[in-house]
C-alpha positions as CSV (number, residue, x, y, z in Angstrom):
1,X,125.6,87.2,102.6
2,X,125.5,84.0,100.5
3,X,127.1,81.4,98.3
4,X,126.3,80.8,94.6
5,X,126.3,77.4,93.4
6,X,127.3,75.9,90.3
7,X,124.2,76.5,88.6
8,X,123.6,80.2,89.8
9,X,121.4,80.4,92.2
10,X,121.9,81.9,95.7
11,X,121.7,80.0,98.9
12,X,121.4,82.3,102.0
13,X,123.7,81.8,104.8
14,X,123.6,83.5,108.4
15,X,120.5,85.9,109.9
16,X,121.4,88.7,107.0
17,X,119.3,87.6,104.1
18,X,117.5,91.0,103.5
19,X,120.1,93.0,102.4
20,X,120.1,90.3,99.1
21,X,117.2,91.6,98.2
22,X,117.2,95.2,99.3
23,X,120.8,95.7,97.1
24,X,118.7,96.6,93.8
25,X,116.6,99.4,93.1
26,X,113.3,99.5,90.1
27,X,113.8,101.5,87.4
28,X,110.6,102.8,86.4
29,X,108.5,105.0,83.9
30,X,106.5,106.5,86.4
31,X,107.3,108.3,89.5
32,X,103.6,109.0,90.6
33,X,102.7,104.9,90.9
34,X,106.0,104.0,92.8
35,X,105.3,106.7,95.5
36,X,101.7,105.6,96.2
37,X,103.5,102.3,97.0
38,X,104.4,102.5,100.6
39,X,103.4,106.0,102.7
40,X,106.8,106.3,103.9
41,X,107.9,107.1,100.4
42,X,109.4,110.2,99.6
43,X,110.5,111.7,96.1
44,X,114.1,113.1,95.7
45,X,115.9,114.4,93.3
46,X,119.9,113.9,93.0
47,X,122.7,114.2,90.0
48,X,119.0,115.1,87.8
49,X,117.7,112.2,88.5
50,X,114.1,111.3,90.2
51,X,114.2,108.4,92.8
52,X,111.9,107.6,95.3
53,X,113.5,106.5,98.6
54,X,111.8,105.1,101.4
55,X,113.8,104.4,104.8
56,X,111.2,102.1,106.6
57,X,111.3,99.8,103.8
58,X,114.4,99.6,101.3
59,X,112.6,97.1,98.9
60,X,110.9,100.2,97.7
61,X,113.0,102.1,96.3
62,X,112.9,103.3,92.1
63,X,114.4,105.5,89.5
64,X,112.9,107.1,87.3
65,X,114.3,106.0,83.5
C-alpha cells in the first residue's frame, strides 16, 4: 500500500495505489445525484441503508446519511 511519513502524508509504494483511494466511500444527502454519476451505478439497499455501488468503478460509491 504505502508509508506515512512524519508529517502525515502518504507516499505510494509498489503498482497498487488505487486501492488508497478506492478504501472510502461518500456519504451523501442525496441518492438521486450520486447515481447519475457513473451509468454503471446501481442503488441497493442493505442493514436499511441506501448505498449506491458501482463495480466498474469503486471510486463511486456513496451512502446515503
Amino acid at each position: 500500500m504505502g508509508r506515512i511519513d512524519s508529517v502525515g502524508t502518504i507516499q505510494l509504494t509498489g503498482g497498487n495505489w488505487r486501492s488508497v483511494f478506492t478504501r472510502f466511500m461518500k456519504v451523501v444527502s442525496s441518492i438521486k445525484s450520486a447515481k447519475k454519476r457513473h451509468p454503471a451505478c446501481q442503488v441497493v439497499r442493505r442493514k436499511g441503508k441506501i448505498y449506491v455501488i458501482n463495480k466498474v468503478e469503486p471510486r463511486y460509491k456513496a451512502r446515503q446519511g
